[in-house]
N, CA, C and O atoms as a MOPAC input file, in Angstrom:
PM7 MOZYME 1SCF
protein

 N    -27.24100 1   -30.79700 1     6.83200 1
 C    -26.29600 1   -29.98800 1     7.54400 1
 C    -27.04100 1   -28.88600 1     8.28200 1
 O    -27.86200 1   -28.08700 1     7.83300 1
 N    -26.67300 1   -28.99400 1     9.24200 1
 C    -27.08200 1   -27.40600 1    10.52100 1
 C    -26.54500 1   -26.98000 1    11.56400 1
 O    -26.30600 1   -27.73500 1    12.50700 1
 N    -26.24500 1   -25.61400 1    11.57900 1
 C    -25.28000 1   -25.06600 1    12.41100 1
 C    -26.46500 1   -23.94500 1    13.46500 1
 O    -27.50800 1   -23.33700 1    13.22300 1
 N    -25.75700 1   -24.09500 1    14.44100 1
 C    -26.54400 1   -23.30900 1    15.53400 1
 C    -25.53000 1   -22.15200 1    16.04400 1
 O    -24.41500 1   -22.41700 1    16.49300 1
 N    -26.10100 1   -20.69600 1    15.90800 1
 C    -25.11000 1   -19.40500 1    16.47100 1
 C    -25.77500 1   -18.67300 1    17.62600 1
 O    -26.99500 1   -18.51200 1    17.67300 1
 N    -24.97700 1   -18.25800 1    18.50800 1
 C    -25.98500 1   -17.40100 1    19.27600 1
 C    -25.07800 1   -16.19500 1    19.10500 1
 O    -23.86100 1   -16.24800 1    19.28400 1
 N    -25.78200 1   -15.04200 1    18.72700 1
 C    -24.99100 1   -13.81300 1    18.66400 1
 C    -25.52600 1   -12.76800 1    19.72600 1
 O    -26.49100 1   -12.02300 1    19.55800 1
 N    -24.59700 1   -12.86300 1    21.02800 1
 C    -24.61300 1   -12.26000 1    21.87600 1
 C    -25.09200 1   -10.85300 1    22.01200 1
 O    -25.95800 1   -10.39100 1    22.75600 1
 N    -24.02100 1   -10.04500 1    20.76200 1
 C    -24.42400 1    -8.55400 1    21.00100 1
 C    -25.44100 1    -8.17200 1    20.13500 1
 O    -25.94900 1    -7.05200 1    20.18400 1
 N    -25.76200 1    -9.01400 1    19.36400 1
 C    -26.98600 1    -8.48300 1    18.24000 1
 C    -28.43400 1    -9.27100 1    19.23300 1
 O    -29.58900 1    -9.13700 1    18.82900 1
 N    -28.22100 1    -9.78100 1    20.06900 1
 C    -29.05700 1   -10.87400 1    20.66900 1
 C    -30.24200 1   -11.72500 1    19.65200 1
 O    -31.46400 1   -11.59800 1    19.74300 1
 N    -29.47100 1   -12.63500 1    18.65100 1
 C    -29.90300 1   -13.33600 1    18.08400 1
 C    -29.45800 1   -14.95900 1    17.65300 1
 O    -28.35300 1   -15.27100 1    17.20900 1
 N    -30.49200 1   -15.80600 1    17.87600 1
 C    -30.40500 1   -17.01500 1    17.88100 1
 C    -30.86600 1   -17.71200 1    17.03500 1
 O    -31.98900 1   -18.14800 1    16.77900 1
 N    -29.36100 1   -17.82600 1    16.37600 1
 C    -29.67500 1   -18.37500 1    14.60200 1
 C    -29.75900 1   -19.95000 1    14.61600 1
 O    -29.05900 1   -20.64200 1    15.35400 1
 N    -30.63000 1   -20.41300 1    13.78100 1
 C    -30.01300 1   -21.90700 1    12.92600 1
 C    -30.20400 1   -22.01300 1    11.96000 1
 O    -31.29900 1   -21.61300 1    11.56400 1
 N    -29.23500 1   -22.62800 1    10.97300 1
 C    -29.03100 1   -22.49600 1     9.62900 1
 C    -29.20700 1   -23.96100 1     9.07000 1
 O    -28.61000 1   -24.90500 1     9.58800 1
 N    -30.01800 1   -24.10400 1     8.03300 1
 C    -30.41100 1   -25.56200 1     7.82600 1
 C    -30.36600 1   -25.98900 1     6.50700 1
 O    -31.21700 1   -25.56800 1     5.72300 1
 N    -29.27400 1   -26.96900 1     6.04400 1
 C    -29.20400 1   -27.02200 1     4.35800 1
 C    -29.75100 1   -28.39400 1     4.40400 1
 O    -30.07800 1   -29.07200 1     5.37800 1
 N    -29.79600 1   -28.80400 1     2.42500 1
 C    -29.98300 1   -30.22200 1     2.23600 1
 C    -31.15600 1   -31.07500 1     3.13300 1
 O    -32.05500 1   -30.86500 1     3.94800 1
 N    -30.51500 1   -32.15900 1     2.41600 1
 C    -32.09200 1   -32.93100 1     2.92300 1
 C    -31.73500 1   -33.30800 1     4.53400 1
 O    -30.69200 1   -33.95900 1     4.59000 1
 N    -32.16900 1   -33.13000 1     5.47200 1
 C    -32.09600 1   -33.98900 1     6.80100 1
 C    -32.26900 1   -35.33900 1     6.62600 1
 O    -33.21600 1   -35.76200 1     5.96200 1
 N    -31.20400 1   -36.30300 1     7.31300 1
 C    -31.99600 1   -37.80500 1     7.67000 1
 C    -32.85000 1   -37.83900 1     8.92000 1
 O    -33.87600 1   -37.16200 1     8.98100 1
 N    -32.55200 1   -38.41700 1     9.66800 1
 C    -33.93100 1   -39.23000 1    10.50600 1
 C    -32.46200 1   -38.51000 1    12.09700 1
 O    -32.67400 1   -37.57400 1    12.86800 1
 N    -31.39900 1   -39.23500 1    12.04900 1
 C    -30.13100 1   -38.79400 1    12.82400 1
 C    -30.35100 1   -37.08100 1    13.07000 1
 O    -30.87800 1   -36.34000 1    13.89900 1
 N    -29.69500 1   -36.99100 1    11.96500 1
 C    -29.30700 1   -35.25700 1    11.84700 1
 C    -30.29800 1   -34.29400 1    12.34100 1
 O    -29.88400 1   -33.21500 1    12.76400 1
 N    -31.75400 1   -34.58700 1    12.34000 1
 C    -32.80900 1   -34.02900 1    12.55700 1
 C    -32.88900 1   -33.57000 1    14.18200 1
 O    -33.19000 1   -32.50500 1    14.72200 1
 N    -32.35600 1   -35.25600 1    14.84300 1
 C    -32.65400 1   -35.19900 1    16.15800 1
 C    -31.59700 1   -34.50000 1    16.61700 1
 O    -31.78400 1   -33.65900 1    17.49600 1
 N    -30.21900 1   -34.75100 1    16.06100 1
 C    -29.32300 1   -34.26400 1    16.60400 1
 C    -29.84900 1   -32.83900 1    16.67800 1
 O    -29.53400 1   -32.42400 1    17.79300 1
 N    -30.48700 1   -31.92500 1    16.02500 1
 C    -30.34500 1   -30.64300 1    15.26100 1
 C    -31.31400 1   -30.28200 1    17.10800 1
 O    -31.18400 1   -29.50900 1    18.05700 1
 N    -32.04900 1   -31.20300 1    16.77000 1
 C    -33.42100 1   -31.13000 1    18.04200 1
 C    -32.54000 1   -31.16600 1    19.45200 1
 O    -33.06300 1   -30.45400 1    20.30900 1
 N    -31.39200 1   -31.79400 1    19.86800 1
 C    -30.88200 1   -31.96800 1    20.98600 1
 C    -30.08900 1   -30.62100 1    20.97300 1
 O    -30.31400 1   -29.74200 1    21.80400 1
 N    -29.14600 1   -30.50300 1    19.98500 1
 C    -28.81300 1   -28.94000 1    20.29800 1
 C    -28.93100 1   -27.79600 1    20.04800 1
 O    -28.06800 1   -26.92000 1    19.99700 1
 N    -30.41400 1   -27.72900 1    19.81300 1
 C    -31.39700 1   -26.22900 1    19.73500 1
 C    -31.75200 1   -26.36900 1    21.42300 1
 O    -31.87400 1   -25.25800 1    21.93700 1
 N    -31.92500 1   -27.42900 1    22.30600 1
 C    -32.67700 1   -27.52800 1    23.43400 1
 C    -31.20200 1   -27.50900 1    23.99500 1
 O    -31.34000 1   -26.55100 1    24.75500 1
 N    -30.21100 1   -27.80000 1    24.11500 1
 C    -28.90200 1   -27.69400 1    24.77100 1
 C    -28.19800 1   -26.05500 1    24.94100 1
 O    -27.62600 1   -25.39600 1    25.81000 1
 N    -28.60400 1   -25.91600 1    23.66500 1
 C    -28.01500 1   -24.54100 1    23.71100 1
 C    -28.65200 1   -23.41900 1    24.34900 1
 O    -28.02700 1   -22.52900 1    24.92700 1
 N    -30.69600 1   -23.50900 1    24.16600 1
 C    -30.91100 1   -22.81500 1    24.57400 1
 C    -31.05400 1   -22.26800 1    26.37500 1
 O    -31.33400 1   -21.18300 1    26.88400 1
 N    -30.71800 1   -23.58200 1    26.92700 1
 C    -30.22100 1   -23.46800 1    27.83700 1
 C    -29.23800 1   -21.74500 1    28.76300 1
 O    -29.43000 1   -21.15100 1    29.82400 1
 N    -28.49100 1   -21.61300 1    27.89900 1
 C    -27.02300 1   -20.46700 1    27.61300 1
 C    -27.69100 1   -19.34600 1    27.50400 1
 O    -27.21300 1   -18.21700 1    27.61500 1
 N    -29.10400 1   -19.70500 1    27.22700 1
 C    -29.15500 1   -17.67400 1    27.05400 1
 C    -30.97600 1   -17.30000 1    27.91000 1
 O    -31.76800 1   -18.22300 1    28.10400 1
 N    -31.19000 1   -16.32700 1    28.16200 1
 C    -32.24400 1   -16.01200 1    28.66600 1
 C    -33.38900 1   -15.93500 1    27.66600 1
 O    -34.05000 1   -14.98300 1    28.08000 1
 N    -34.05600 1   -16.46600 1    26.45600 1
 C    -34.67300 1   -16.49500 1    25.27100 1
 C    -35.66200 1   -15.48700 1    25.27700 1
 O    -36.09900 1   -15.24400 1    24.15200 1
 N    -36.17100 1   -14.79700 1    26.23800 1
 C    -37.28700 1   -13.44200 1    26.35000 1
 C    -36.51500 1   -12.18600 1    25.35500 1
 O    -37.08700 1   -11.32000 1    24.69300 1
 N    -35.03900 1   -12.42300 1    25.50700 1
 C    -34.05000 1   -11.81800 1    25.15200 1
 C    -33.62100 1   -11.67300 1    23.80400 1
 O    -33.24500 1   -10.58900 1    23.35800 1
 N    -33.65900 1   -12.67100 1    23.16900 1
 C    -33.44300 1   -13.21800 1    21.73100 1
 C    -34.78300 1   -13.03100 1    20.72200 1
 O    -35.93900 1   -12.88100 1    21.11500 1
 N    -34.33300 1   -13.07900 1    19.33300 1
 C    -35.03300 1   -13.27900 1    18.19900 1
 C    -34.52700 1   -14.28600 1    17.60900 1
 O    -33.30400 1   -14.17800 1    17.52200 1
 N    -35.06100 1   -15.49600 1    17.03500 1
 C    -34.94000 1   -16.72100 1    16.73100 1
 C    -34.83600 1   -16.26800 1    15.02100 1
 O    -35.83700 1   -16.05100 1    14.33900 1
 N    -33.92500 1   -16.21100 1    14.69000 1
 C    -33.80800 1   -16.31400 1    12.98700 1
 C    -33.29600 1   -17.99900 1    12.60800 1
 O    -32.23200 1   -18.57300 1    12.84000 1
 N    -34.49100 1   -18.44000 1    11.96900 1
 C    -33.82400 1   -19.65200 1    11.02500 1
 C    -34.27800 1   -19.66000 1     9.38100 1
 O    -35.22500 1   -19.30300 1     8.67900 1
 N    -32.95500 1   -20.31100 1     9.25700 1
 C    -32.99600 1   -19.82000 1     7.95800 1
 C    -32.44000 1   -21.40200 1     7.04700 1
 O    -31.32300 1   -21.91400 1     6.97000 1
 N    -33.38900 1   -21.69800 1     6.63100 1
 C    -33.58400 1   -22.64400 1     5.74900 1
 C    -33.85600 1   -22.89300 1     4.44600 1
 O    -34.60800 1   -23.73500 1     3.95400 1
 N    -32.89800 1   -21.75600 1     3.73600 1
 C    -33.41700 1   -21.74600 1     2.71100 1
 C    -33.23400 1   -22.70400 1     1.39500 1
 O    -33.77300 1   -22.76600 1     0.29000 1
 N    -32.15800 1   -23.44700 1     2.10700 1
 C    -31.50700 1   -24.17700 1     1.11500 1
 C    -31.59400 1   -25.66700 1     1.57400 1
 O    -30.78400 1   -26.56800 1     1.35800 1
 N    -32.88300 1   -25.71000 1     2.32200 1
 C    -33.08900 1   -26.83000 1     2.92600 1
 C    -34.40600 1   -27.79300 1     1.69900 1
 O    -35.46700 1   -27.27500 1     1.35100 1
 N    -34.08300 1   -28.78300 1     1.39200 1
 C    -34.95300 1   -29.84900 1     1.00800 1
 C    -36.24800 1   -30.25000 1     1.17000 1
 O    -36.67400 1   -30.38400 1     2.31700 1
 N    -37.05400 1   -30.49700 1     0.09300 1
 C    -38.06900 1   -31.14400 1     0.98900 1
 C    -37.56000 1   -32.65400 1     2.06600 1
 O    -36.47300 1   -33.20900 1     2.22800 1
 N    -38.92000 1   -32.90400 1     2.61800 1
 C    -38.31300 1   -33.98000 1     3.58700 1
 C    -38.68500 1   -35.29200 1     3.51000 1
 O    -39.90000 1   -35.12200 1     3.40800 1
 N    -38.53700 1   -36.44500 1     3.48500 1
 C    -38.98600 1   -37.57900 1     4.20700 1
 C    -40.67700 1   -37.29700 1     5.02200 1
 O    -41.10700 1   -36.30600 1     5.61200 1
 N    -41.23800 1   -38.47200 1     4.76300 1
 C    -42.32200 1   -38.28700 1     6.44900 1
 C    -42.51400 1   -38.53800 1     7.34900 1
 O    -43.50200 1   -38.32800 1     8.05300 1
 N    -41.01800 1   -39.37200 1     7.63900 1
 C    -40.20800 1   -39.52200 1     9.20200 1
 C    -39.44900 1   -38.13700 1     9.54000 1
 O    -39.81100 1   -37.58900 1    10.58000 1
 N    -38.60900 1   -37.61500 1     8.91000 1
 C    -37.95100 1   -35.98400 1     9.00100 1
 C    -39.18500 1   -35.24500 1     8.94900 1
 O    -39.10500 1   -34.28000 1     9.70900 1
 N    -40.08200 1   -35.29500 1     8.47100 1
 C    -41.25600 1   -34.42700 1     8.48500 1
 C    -41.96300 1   -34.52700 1     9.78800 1
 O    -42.57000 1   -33.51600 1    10.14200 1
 N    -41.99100 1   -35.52300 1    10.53200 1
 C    -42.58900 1   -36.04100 1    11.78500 1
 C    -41.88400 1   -35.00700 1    12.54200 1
 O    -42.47000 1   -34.02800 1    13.00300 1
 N    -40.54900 1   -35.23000 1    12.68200 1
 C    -39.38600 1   -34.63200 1    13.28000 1
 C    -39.08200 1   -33.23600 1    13.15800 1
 O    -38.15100 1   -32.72800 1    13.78200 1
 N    -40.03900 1   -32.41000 1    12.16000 1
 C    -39.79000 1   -31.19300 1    11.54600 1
 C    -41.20600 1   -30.47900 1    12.29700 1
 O    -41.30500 1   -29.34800 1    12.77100 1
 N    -41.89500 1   -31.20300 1    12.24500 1
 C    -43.21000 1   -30.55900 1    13.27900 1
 C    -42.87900 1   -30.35500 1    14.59500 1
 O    -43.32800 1   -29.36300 1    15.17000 1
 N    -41.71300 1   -31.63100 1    15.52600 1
 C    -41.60700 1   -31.14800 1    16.72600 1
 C    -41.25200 1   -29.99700 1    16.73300 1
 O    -41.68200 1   -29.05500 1    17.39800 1
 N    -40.00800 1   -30.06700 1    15.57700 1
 C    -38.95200 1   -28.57800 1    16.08300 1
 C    -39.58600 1   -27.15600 1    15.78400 1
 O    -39.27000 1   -26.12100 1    16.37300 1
 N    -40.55600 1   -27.27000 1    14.74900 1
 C    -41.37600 1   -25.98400 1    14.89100 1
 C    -41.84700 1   -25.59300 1    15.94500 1
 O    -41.68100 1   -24.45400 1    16.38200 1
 N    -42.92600 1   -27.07200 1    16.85700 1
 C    -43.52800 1   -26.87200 1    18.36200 1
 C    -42.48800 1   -25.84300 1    18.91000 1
 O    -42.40700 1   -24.61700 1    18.99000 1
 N    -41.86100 1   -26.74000 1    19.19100 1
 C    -40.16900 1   -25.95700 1    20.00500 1
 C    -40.29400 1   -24.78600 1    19.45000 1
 O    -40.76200 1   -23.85900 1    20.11100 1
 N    -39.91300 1   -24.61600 1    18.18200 1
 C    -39.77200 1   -22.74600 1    18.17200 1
 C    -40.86000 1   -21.99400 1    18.17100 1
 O    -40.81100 1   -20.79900 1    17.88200 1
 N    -41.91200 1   -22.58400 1    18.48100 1
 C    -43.31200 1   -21.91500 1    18.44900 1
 C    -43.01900 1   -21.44700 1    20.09600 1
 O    -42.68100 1   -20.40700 1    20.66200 1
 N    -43.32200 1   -22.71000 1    20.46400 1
 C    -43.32400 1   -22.78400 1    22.27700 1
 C    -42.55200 1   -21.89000 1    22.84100 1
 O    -43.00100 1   -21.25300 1    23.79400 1
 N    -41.38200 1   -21.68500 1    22.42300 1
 C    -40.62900 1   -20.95600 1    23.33700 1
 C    -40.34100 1   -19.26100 1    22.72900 1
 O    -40.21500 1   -18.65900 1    21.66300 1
 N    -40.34300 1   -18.92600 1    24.72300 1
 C    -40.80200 1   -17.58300 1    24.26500 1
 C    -39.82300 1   -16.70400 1    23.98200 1
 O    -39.45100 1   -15.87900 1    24.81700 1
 N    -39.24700 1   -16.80400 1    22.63400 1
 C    -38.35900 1   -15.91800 1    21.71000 1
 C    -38.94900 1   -14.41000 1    21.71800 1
 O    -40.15700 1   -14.60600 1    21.58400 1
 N    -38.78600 1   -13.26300 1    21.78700 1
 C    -38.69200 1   -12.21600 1    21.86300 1
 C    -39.58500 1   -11.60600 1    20.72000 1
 O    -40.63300 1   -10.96100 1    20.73900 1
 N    -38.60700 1   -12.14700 1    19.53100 1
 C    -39.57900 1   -12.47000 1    17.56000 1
 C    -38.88800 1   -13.52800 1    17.11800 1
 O    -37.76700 1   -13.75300 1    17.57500 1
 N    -39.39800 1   -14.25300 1    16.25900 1
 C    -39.29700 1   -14.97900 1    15.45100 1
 C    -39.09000 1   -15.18200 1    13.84000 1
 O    -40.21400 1   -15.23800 1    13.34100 1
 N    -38.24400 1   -15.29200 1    13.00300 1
 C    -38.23500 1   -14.73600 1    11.80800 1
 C    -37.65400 1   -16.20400 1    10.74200 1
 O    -36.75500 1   -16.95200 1    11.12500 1
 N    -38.36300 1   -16.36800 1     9.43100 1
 C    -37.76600 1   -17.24600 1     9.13800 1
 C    -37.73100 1   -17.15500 1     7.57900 1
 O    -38.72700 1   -16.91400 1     6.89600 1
 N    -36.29800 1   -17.40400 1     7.02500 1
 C    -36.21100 1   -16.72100 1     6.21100 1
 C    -36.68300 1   -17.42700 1     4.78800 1
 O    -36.14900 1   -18.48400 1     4.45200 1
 N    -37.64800 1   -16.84200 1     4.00500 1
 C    -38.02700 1   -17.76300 1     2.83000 1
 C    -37.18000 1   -18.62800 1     2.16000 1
 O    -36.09700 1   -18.26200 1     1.70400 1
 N    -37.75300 1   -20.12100 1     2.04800 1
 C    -37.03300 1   -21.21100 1     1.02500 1
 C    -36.77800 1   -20.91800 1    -0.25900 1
 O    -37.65300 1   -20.24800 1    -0.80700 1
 N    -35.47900 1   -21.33400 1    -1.15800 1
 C    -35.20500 1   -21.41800 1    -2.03500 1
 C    -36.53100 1   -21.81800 1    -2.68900 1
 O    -37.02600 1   -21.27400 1    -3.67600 1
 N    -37.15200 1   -23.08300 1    -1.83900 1
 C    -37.55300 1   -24.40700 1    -3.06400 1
 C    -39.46700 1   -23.75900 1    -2.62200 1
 O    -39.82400 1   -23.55200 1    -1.46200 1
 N    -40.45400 1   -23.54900 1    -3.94500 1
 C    -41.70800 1   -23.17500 1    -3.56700 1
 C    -42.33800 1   -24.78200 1    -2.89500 1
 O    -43.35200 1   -24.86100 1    -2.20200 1
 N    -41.60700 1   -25.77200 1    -3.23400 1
 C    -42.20500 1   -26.83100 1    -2.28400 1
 C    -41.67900 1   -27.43800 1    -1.34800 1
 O    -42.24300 1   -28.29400 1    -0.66600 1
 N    -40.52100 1   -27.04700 1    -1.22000 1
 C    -40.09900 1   -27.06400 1     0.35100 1
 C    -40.92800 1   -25.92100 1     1.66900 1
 O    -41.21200 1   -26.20400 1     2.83300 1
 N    -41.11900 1   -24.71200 1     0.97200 1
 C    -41.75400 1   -23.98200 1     1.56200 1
 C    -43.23100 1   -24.44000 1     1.88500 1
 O    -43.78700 1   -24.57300 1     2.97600 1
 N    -43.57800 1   -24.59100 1     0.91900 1
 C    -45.26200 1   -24.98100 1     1.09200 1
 C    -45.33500 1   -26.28200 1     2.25600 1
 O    -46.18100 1   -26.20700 1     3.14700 1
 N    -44.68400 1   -27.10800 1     2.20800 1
 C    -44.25900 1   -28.12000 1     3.17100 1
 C    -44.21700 1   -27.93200 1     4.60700 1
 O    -44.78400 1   -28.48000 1     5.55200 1
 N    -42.89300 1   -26.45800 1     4.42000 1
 C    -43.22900 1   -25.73800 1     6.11400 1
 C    -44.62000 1   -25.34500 1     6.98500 1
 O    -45.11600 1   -25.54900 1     8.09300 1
 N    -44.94100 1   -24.55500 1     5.56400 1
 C    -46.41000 1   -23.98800 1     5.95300 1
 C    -47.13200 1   -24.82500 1     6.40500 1
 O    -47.37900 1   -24.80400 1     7.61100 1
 N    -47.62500 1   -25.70900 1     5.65100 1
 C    -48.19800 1   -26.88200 1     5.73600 1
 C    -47.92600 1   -27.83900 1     7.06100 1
 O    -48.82700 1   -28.39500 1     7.68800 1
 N    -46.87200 1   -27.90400 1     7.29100 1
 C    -46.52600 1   -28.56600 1     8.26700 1
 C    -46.69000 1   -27.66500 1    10.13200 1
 O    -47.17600 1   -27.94800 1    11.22600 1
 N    -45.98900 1   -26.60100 1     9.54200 1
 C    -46.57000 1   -25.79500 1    11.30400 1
 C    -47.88500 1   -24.86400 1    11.05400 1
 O    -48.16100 1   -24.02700 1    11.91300 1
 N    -48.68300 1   -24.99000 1     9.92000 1
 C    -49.83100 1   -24.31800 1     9.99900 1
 C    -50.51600 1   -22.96900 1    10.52900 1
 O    -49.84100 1   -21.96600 1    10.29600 1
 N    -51.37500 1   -22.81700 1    11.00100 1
 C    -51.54200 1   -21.21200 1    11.52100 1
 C    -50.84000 1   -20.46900 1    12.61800 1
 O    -50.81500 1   -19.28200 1    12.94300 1
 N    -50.36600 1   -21.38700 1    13.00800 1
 C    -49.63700 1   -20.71000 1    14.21200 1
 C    -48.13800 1   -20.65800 1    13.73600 1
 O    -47.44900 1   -19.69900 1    14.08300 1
 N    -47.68300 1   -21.52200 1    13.05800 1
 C    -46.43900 1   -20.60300 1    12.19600 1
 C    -46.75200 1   -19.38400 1    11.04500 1
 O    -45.77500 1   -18.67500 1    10.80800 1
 N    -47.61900 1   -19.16100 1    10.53200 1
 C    -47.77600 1   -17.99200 1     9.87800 1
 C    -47.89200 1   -16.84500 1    10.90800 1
 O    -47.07200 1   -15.93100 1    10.83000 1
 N    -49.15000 1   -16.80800 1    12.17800 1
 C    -49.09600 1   -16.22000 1    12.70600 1
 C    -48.00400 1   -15.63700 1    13.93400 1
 O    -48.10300 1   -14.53700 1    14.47900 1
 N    -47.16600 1   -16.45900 1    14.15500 1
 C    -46.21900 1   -15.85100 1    14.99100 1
 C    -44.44100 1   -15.94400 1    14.64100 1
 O    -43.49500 1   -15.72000 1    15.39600 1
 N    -44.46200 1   -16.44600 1    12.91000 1
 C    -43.16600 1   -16.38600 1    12.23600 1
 C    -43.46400 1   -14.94200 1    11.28200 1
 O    -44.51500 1   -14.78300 1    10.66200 1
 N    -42.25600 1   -13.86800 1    11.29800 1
 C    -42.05100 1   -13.23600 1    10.29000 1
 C    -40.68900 1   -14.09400 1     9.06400 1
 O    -39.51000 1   -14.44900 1     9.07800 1
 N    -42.03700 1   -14.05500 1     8.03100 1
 C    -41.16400 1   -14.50700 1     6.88900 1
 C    -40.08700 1   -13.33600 1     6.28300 1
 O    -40.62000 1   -12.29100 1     5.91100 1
 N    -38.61200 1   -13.43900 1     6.15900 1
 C    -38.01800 1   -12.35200 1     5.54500 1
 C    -37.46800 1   -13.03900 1     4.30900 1
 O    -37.48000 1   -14.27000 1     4.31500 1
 N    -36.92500 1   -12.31800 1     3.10800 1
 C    -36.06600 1   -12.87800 1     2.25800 1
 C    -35.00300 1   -13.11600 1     2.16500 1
 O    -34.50400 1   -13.86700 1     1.32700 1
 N    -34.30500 1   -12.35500 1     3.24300 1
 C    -32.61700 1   -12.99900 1     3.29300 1
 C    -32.38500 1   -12.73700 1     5.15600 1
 O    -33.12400 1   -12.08300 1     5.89100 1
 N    -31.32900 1   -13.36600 1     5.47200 1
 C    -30.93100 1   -13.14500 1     7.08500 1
 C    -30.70000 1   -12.20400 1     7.27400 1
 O    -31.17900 1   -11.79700 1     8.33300 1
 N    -29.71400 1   -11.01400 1     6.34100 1
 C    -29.05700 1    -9.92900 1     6.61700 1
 C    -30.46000 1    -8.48400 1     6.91200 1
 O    -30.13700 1    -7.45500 1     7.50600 1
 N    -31.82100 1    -8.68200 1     6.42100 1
 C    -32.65500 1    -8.15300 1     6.80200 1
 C    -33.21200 1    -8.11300 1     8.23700 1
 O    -33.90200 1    -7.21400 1     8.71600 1
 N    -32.83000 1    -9.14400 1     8.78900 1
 C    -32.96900 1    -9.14700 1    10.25700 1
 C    -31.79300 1    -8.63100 1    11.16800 1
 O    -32.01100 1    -7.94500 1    12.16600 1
 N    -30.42800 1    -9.03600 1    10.72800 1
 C    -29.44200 1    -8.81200 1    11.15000 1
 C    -29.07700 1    -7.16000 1    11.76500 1
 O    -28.64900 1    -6.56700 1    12.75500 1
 N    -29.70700 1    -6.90700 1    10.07700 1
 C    -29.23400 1    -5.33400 1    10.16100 1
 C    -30.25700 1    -4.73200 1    10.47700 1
 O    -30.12500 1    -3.51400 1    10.35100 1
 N    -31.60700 1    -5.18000 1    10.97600 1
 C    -32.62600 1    -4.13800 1    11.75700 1
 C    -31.89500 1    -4.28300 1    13.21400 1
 O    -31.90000 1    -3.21300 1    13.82400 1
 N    -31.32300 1    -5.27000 1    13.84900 1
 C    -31.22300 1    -5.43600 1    15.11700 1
 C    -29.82400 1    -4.33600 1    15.67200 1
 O    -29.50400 1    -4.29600 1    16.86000 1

């Protein structure tokens, strides 16, 4: 399950990501992070995702989990923030999977409302 928000007056561009992804849901998730971002000027935004209750993955969803990092690496979000996993090996997975350049240009927080309420 994943839901995509854009919050206009806080200028932040959430996605929220539970459970395990299939192979479907992944791409879908991938078509409307790139659909949506369309709608907003992204220099503008801070990208909060928050996955905390997200699964480890498959290593087809894992294939699929590297693009979408590219994507939120690539694009030029304002900051970037992502909020620590429930699971220590779902997390390690992330890491692992977008490597130095997600440490270096993701702030890890512990809950969403820490970002929310700095903005």
């Amino acid at each position: 399950m994943y839901k995509i928000d854009i919050n206009t007056s806080k200028k932040i561009f959430s996605l929220v990501a539970e459970g395990m992804f299939t192979v479907d849901e992944a791409k879908n998730c991938l078509k409307d992070y790139e659909s949506k971002l369309k709608s907003i000027n992204v220099n503008d935004y801070v990208l909060l995702v928050d996955a905390r209750k997200q699964s480890t993955s498959t290593p087809e969803v894992g294939e699929l989990l590297v693009e979408a990092l590219q994507k939120y690496l690539s694009t030029p979000f304002k900051k970037r923030y992502y909020v620590k996993l429930d699971s220590i090996v779902a997390m390690s997975q992330i890491k692992r999977l977008g490597g130095k350049e997600f440490e270096d240009k993701f702030d890890v927080v512990n809950t969403p409302e820490e970002v929310i309420n700095s903005l």
